[in-house]
N, C-alpha and C positions, 0 to 999 in steps of 0.2 A: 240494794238489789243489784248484781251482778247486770253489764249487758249483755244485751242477747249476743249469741255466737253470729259474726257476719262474715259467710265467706270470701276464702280470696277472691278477689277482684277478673285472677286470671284464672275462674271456673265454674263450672254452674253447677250447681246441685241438683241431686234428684232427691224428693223425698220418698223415702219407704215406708213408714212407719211413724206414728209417735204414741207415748203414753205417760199418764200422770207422776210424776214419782214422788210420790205424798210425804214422803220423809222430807226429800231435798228441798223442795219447793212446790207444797200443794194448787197451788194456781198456777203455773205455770205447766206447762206439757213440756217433756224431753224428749226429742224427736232425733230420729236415727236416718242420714241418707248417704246416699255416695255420688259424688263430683266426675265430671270428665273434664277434659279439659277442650276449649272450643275448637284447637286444632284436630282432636282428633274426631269429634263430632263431624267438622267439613272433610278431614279425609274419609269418614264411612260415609257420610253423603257422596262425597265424587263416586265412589268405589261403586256404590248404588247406583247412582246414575248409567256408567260404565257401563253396568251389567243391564240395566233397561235398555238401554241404545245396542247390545250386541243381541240382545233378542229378537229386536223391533229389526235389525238386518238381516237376523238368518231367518227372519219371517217372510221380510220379502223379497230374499234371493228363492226361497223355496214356492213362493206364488210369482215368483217371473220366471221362474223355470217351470212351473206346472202349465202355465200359459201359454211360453213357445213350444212344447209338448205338444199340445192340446192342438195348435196352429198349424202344428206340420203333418199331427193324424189327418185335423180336416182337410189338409190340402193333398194330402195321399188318396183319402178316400174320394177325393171328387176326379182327379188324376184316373184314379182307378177305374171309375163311373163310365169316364167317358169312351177309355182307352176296351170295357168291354163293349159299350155301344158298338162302338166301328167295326171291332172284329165278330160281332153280331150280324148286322147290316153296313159293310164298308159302301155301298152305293149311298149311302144315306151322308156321306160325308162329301159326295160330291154334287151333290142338288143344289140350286141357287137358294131355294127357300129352307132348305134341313129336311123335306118330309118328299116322299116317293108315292107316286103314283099308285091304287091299287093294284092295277095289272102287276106292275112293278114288283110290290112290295109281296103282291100274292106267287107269285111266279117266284121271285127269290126266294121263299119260303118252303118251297117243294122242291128245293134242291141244294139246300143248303151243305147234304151229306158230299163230302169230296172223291170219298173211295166209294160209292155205290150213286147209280144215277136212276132215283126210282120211279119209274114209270105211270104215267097214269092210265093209258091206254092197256088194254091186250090184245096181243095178236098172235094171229091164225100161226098153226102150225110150220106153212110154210111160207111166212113172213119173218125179218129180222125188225123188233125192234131200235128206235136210236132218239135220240134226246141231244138237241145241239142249243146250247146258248151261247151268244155274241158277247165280245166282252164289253164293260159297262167302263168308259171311255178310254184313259190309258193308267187305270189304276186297277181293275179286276181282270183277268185273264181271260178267255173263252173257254167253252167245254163240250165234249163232245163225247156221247157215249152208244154204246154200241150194246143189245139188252143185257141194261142194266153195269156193264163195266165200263169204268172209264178210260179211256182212249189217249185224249188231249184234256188237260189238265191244269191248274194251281198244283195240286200234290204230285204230279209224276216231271213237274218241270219242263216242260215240251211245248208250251204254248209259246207266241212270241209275235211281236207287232207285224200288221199285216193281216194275210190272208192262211188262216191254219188250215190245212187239208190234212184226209183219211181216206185213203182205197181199201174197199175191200172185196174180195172174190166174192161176183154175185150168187153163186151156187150154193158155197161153206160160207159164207156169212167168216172166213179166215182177215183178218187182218193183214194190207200185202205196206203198205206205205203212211206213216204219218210224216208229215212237216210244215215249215210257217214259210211266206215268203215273203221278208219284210217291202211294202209296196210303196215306202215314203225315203229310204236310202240306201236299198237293195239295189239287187241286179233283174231287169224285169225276163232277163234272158233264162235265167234260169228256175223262174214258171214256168213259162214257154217249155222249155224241155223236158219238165214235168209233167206236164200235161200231154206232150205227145207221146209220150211213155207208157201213158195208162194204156190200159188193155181192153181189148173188147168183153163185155160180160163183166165188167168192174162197176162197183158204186162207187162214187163219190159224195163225200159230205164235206161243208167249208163252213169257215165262221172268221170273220171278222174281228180286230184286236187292235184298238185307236186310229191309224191311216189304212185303208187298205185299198185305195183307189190312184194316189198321185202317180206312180211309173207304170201304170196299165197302158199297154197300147193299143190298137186293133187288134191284131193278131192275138195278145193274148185276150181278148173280149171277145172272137170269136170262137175261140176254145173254148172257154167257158158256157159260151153259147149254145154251143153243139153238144153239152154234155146236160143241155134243157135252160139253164137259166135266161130269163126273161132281164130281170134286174140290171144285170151285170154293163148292158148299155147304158145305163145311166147311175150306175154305182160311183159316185162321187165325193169329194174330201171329208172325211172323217164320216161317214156314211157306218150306221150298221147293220151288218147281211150275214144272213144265215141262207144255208141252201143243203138240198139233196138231190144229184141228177147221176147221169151214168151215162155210158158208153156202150151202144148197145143194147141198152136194157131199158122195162117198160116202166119205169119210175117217172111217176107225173110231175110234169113242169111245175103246177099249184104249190109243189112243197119246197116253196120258197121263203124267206121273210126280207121285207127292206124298209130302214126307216133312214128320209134325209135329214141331213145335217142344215140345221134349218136356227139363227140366233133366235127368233123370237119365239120358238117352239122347243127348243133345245131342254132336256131334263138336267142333265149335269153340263152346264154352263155351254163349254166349246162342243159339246157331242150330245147326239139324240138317246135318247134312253136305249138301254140293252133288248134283243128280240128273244125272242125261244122258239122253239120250233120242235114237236117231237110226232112221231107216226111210227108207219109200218114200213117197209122195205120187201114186197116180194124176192123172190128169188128168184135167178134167174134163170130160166129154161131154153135149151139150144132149138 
């Protein structure tokens, strides 16, 4: 009996198949396979490998990049969040706790519209309405509106640290003078000659806008004075004031507002929360 067929040494066999071949050698099976050789067995393994390790990398270059994606939405969207807070309620970013007052929060809410100042009040025929807000420390502006249109402004660019003033002809309810006078590195001389300017039969309306008390002298405290304001004597550092008096004309002293600057009271930290102030305005008659 022949020996069995033993492959070379440097190969391994596969087998495919075998079957009897009854003529050749009925006990014995002849079986049919084909050999690689081991080197090339480890080169398609490496080759495999290769390609598992370049998958397992663009897998997780594609999940660290889906990651820092996902990282910079969230941080956009909370960006976002805040940045509309503020321009919602910008007083709200200057409070020591984060949260305003209701008076506050309610009053800012009824006047939020820039180009129209809407009234709550109605008046008589021959009254002018007007709506004045102080500014709310040295980050909101003052406002001041005259029925229904705005005057002194955020949107008309005219307000400015200090004391903001409005004349108007008591008769036409006409608009004759706006202007700020800055009262903390200003010239206090030139209030002063503002104020002796105005005209008899004029209204006056003022608001307040971060300082509007440091270069005040007498003289100009008694002008003010004379034009009704009570306040204005002790109108002090960072102090907010709102007022409506006139020159001549029968506009009650009451329609005034003053809050002091006061640390342990203070709404937004160095300054007392914002006032409002709005009524009627008779007209004035000779």
């Amino acid at each position: 009996m022949p020996p069995p067929h033993t492959p070379p040494s440097n190969s391994q066999q596969l087998l495919i198949g075998c079957h009897l071949e009854a003529q050749v050698e009925p006990d014995h099976p002849v079986c049919f396979g084909v050999s690689r050789s081991p080197r090339s067995e480890r080169q398609q393994d490496m080759f495999t490998i290769r390609v598992g390790k370049s998958h397992t990398t663009r897998r997780w270059n594609l999940l660290r990049w889906f990651l820092q994606a996902a990282l910079v939405l969230i941080l956009l969207v909370v960006v976002l969040v805040v940045l509309l807070q503020l321009y919602s309620d910008p007083s709200k970013a200057l409070t020591k706790d984060g949260s305003t007052s209701s008076q506050t929060s309610s009053s800012w809410t009824s006047s939020q519209s820039d180009r129209t100042c809407l009234m709550k009040k109605s008046c008589p025929y021959d009254h002018y309405s007007f709506f004045l807000q102080s500014g709310a420390a040295n980050v909101v502006p003052p406002k001041i509106c005259i029925n229904n249109n705005l005057i002194v402004g955020t949107v008309l660019n005219n307000a400015g640290v200090g004391i903001n003033v409005v004349t108007l002809n008591g008769k036409t309810g006409e608009v004759l003078n706006s202007d700020h006078f800055d009262m903390y590195s200003g010239d206090v001389e030139t209030l002063i000659k503002f104020l002796k300017s105005i005209e008899t039969g004029s209204v006056v309306l003022m608001a307040s806008y971060d300082e509007p008390a440091t270069k005040l002298n007498d003289e100009a405290r008694k002008l003010i004075a004379d034009l009704g304001s009570s306040a204005i004597q002790t109108l002090g550092f960072r102090d907010t004031w709102v007022f409506v008096g006139g020159k001549g004309t029968s506009v009650e002293s009451s329609m005034e507002k003053h809050v002091k600057n006061d640390q342990t009271s203070n709404k937004y930290d160095q300054w007392p929360e914002l006032v409002q102030l709005e009524g009627c305005i008779p007209k004035y008659l000779d």
